[in-house]
C-alpha positions as CSV (number, residue, x, y, z in Angstrom):
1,X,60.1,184.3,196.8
2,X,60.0,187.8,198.2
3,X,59.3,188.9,201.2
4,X,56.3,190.9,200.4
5,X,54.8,187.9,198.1
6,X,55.1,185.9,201.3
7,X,53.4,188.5,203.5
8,X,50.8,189.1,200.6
9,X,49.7,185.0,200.6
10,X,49.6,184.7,204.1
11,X,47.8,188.3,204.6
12,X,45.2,186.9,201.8
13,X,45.1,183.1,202.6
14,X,43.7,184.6,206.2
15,X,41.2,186.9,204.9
16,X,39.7,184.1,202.6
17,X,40.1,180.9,204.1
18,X,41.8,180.7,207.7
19,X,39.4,183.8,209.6
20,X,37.6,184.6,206.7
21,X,37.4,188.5,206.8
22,X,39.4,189.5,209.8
23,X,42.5,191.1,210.0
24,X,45.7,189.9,211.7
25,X,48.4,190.9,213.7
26,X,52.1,191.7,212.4
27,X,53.1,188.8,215.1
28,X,50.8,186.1,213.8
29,X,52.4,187.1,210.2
30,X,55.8,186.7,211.3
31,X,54.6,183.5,212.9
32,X,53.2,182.2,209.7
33,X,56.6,183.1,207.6
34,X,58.5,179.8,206.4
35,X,61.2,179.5,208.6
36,X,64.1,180.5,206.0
37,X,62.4,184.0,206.4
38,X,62.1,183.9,210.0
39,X,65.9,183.5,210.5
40,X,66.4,186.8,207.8
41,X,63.8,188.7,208.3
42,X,63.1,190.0,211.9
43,X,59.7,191.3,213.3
44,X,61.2,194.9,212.7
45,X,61.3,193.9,209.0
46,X,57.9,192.7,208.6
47,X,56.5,195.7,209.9
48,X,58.6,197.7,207.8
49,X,57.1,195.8,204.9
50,X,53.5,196.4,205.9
51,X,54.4,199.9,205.9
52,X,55.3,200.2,202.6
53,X,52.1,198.1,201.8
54,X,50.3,200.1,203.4
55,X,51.7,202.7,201.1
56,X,50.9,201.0,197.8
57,X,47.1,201.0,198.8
58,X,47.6,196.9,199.1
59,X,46.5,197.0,202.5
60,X,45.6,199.1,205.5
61,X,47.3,198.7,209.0
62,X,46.8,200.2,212.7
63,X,48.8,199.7,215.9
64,X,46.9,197.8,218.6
65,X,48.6,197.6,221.9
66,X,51.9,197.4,220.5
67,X,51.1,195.8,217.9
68,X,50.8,196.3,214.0
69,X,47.5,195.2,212.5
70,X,46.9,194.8,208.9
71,X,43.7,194.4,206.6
72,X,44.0,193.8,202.9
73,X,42.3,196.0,200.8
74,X,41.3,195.4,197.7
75,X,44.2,195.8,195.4
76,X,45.7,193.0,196.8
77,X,42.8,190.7,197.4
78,X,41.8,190.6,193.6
79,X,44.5,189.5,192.3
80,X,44.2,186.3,194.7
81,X,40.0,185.8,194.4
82,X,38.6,184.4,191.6
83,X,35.5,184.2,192.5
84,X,32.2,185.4,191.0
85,X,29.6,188.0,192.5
86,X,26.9,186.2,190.5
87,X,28.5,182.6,192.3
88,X,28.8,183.3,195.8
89,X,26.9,186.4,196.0
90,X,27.7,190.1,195.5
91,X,28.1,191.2,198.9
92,X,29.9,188.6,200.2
93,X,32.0,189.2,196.9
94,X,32.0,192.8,198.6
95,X,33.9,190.7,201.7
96,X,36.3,189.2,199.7
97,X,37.4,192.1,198.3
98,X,38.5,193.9,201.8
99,X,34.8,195.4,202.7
100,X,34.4,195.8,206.6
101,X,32.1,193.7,208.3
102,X,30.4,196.2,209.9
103,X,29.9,199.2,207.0
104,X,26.6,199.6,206.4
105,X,24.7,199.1,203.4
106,X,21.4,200.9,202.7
107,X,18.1,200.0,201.6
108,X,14.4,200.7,200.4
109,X,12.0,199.7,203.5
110,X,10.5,197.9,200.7
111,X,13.0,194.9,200.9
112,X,11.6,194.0,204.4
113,X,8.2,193.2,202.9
114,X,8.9,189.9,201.9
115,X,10.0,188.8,205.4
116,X,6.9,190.8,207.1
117,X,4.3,189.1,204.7
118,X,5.9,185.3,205.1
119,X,5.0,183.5,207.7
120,X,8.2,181.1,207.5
121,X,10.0,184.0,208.9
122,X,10.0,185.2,212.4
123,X,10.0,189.2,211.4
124,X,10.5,192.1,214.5
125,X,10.9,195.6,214.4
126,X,11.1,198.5,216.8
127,X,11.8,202.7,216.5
128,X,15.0,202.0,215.5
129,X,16.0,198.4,214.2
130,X,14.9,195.1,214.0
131,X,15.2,191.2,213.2
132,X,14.9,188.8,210.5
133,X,14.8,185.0,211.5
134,X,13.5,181.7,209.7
135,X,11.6,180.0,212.5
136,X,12.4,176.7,213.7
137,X,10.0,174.8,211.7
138,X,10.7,176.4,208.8
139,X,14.6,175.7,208.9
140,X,13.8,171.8,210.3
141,X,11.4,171.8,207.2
142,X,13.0,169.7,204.1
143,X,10.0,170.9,201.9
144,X,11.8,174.7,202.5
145,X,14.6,175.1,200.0
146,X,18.2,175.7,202.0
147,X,18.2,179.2,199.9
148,X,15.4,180.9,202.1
149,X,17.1,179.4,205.6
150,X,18.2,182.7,206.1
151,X,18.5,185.0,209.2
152,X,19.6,188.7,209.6
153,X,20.4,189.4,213.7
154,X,20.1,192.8,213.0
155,X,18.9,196.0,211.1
156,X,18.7,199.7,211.9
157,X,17.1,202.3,210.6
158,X,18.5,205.6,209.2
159,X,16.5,208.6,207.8
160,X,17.5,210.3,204.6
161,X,17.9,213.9,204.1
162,X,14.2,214.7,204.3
163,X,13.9,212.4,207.3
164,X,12.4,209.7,205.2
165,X,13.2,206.2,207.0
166,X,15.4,203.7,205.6
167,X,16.9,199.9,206.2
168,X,20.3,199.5,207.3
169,X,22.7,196.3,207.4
170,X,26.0,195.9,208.0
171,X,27.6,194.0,205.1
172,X,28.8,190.8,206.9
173,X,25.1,189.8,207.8
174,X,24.3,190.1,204.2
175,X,27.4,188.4,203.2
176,X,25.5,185.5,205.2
177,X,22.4,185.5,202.8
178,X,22.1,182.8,200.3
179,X,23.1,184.0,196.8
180,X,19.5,184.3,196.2
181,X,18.3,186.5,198.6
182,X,21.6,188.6,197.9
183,X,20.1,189.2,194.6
184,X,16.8,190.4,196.2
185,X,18.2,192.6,198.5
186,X,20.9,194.0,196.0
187,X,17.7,195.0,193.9
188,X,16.7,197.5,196.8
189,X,19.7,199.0,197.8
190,X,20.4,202.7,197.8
191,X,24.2,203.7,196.3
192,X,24.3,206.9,199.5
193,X,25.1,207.1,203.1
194,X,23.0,208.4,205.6
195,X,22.6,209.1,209.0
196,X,22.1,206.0,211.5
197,X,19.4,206.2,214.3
198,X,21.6,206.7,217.3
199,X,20.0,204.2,219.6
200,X,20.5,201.5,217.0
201,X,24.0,202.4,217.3
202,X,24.1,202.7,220.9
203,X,22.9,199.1,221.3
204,X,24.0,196.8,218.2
205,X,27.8,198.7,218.5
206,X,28.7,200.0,222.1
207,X,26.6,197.6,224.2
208,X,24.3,200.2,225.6
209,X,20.9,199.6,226.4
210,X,18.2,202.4,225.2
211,X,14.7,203.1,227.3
212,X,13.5,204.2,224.0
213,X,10.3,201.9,222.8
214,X,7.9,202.5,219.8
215,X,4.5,204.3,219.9
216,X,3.2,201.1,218.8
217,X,4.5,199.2,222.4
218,X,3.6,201.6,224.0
219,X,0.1,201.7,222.4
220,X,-0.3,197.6,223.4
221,X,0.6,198.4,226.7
222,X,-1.6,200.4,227.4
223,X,-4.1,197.8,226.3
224,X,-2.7,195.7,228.9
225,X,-2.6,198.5,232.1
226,X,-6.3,199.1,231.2
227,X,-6.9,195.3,231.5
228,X,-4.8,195.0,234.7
229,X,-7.2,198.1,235.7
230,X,-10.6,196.4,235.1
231,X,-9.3,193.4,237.3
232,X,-8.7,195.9,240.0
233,X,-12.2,197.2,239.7
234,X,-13.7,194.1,239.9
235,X,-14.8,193.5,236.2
236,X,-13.7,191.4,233.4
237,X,-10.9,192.9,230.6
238,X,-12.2,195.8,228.6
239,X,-10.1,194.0,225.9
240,X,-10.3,190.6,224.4
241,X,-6.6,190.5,223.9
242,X,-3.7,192.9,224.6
243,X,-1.2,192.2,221.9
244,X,1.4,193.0,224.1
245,X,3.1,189.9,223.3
246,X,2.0,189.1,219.8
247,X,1.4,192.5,217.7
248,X,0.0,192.0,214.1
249,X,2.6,192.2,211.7
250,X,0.5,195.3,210.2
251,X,0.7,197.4,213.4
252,X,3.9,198.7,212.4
253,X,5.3,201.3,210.2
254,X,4.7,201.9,206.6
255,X,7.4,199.9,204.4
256,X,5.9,201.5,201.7
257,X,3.5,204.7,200.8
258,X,0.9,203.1,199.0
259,X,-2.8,203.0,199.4
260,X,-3.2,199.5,200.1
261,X,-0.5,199.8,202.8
262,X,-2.1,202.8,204.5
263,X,-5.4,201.0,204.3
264,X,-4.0,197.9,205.6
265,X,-2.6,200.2,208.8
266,X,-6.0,201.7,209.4
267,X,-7.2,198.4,209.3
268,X,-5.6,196.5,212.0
269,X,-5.8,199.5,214.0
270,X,-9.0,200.1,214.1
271,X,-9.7,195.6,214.7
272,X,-7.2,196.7,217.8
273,X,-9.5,199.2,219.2
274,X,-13.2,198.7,218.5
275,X,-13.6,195.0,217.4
276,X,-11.6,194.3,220.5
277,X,-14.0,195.8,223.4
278,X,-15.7,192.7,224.7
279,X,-19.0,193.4,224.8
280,X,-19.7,191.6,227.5
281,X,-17.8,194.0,229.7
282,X,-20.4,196.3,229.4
283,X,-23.8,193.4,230.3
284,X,-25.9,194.0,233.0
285,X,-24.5,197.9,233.1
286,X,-26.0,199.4,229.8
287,X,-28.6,198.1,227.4
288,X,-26.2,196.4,224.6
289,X,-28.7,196.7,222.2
290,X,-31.5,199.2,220.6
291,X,-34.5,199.5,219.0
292,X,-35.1,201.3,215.6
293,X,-38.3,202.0,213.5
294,X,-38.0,201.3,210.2
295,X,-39.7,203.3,207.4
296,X,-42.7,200.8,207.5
297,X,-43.2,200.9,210.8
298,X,-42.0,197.6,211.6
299,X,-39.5,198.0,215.0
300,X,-36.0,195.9,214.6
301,X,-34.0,195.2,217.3
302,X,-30.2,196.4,216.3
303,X,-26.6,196.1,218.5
304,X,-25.3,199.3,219.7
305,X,-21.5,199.6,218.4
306,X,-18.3,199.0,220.5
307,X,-17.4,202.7,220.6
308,X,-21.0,203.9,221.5
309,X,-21.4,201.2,224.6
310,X,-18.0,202.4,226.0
311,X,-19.5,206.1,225.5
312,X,-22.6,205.6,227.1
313,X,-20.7,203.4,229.8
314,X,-18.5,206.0,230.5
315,X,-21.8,208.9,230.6
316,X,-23.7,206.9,233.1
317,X,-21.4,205.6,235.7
318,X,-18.4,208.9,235.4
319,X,-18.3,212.3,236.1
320,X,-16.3,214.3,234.2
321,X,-15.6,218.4,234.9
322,X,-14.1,218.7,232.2
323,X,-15.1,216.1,229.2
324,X,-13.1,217.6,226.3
325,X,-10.4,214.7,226.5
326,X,-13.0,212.0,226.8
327,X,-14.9,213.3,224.2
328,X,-11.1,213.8,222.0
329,X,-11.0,210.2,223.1
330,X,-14.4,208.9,221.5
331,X,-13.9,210.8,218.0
332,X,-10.6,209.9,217.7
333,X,-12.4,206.5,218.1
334,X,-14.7,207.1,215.5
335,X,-12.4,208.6,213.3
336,X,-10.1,205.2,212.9
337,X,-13.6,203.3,212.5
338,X,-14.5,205.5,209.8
339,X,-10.9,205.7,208.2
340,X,-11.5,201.8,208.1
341,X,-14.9,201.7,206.6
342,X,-14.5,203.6,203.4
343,X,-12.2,201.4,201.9
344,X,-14.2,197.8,203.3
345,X,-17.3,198.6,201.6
346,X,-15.9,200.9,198.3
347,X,-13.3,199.1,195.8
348,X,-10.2,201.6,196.1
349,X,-7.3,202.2,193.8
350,X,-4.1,201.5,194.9
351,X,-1.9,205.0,194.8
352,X,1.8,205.8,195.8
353,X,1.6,208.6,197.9
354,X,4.6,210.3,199.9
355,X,2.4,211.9,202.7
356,X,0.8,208.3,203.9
357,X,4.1,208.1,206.5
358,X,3.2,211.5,208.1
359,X,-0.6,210.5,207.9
360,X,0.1,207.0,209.5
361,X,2.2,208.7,211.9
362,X,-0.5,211.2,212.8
363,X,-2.9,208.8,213.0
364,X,-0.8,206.3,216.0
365,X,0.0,209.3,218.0
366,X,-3.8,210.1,217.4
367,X,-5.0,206.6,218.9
368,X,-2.4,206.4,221.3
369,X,-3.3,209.3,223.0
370,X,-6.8,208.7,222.9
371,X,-5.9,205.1,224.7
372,X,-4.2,206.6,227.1
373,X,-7.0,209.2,228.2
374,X,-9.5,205.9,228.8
375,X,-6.7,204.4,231.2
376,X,-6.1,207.6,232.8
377,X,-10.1,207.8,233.3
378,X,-10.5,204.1,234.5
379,X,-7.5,205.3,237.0
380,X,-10.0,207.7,238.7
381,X,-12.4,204.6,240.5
382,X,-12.1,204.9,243.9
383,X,-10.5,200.9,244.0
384,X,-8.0,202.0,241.5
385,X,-6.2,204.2,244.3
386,X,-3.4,201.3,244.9
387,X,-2.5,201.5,241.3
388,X,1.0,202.6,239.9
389,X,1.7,202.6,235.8
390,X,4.5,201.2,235.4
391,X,7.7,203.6,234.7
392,X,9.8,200.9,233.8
393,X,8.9,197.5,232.9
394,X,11.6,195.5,231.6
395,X,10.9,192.8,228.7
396,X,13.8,190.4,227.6
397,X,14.2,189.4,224.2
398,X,15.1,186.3,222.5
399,X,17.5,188.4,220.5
400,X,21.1,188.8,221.4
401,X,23.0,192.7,221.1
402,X,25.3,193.0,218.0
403,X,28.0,194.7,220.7
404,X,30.6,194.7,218.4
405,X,32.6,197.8,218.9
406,X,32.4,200.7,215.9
407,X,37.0,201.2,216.4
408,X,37.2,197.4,216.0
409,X,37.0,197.0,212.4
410,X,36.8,192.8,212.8
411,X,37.6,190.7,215.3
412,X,40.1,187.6,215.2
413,X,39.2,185.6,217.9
414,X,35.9,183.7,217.9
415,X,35.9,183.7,221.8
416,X,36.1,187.8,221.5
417,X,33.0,188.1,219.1
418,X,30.9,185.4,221.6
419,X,31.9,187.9,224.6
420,X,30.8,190.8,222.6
421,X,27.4,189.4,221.7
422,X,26.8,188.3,225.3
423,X,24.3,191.6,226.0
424,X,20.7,191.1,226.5
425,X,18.7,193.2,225.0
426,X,16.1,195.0,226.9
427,X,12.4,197.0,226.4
428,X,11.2,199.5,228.6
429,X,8.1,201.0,229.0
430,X,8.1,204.7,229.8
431,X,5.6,207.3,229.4
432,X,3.8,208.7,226.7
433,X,5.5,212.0,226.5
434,X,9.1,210.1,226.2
435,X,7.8,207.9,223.6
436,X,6.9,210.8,222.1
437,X,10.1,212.9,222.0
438,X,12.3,210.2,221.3
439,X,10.6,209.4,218.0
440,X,12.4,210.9,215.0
């Protein structure tokens, strides 16, 4: 046997089956030499050999603290895997064949869907990545075929030329996916490269943390400072619930520009806002309901809306020189109601429509600001003087950092990746006009 046949089955045996997908040093090759080859061939000569390897195109290598690395590429690994893309799945045939572990692949924001709308799956996303995991139940449940026990730790996002978003997933977490949901997400992918959201870099790959949060975390904490603020006054929540720990699935961005998506948006939003002033915050201050004459003359007795009780709340117990931002505040109130009522009482057709993303992006900012005006309002009650907003308010995740690092094309020792995974990942709450310029 030659000495290059022996360095190409030991370079191949460890890509596929000892560390499967990691590269190894020119020392731990020499090591792993029969010993007739040992006592030939020094060190010296088995980095020569990689050299000229590396040459060929059989296999890439990079010095390391002294030391010669090596990665098989592709011309080399074929001729030693025989296995099938449609067997064990084509991205971890991808692996196989000398792809990175952590070069990207990109996809429609379509392929989330199915983990958004299943409730086996614990689904997260934020401004610039997110998290795919089967929940505990569903992975202890036997009724849940092993093929859907699958997780992804992370995605990003990246934007296309036009700024359009799109999902992003570094190929060793898809080489994890059964063969089945490789096939899914295979269907969606997109054959370019584009431009990664740097905080998703900054945190899944240099073990940074990022004060960046989304408009809509921002929006549910807001719900939650009011609440704090009622307390403060004296009164019961404004708000039946916050969200701040439990968002709909919905309040999110668009996956896809459709009608029924949009509508779906407008929906939630507007159960967020309006169906979730308790109307009891408002008893004993304001008359909750009214009286109307009907055409007959008959008088029925009729509840005031949500939106008009915290108008006429707001009228009768605060002055306002200048009212033009809480009157912003009330149609941009009424607008989101309205958005919501055309399609709940009229049947609509679904439509794909590229200007949906701006309009639902329009629309958050719209209602976020409009939030924020009522909490800067309530802040004005003379008990209210003791209270700070928060400028940071740290929230830790159940998610571990992806800290691997970008020069590091794969890591060989287990310990190594469990140290670079060892980063918490934080949120932090920070005004509106940071949200607001960190968004792409």
């Amino acid at each position: 046997m030659a000495l290059e046949e022996a360095i190409s089955d030991i370079i191949a045996d460890y890509w596929l089956n000892v560390n499967p997908y990691c590269g190894m040093p020119s020392s731990e090759v020499y090591n792993r030499l029969p010993e007739d080859f040992q006592i030939k061939a020094p060190i010296e000569d088995i980095r020569s050999e990689l050299q000229k390897m590396d040459e060929n195109g059989k296999v890439s290598i990079r010095e390391v603290h002294g030391d010669l690395w090596v990665y098989p590429k592709k011309k080399l690994l074929k001729i030693y895997d025989s296995s099938k893309a449609e067997e064990v799945g084509l991205y971890t045939k991808q692996l196989r064949l000398g792809g990175s572990q952590i070069e990207h692949r990109f996809f429609r924001r379509q392929v989330i869907d199915r983990y958004k709308q299943d409730p086996r799956y614990r689904f997260g996303e934020w401004d610039y990545g997110g998290t795919i995991q089967i929940s505990d139940e569903a992975y202890l449940d036997s009724s849940v075929p092993e093929s859907d026990k699958v997780s992804i730790q992370s995605f990003g996002i990246a934007y296309t030329d036009k700024g359009e978003k799109v999902v992003a997933v570094i190929l060793s977490d898809l080489g994890d996916l059964s063969v089945e949901h490789q096939r899914y997400w295979s269907s969606f992918e997109i054959k370019k490269k584009y431009a990664l959201d740097s905080d998703y870099v900054r945190t899944d790959f240099e073990a940074e943390f990022s004060d960046r949060i989304s408009i809509f975390s921002a929006f549910t904490q807001e719900l939650e400072e009011i609440n704090k603020i009622c307390a403060l006054i004296g009164e019961q929540p404004l708000f039946k619930k916050t969200f701040v720990n439990d968002p709909p699935r919905e309040f999110n961005w668009l996956t896809k520009p459709t009608t029924r998506e949009y509508n779906s948006f407008i929906h939630t939003l507007d159960k967020m806002i309006s169906e979730n002033i308790d109307r009891d915050f408002f008893k004993g201050k304001i008359e909750l309901n009214e009286e109307i004459q009907n055409d007959n003359g008959k008088v029925r007795v009729v509840s005031k809306g949500s939106i008009r009780l915290l108008e006429e709340y707001l009228a009768k117990y605060w002055r306002f020189p200048h009212p033009e931002p809480k009157n912003e505040m009330i149609r941009a109130f009424r607008n989101i109601r309205k958005a919501r009522q055309k399609p709940a009482h009229v049947a609509v057709e679904d439509k794909y429509d590229i200007t949906y993303p701006q309009q639902q992006r329009n629309l958050i900012f719209q209602a976020y600001r409009a939030i924020r005006t009522l909490r800067l309002l309530l802040m004005k009650h003379p008990k209210v003087k003791s209270y700070v907003p928060p400028r940071v308010a740290p929230k830790r995740t159940n998610r571990l950092s992806r800290t691997r690092l970008v020069s590091a094309r794969n890591c060989t020792s287990i310990l190594h990746k469990l140290l670079l995974c060892m980063c918490s990942k934080f949120w932090f709450f920070k005004a509106f006009t940071k949200s607001m310029s960190n968004s792409p």
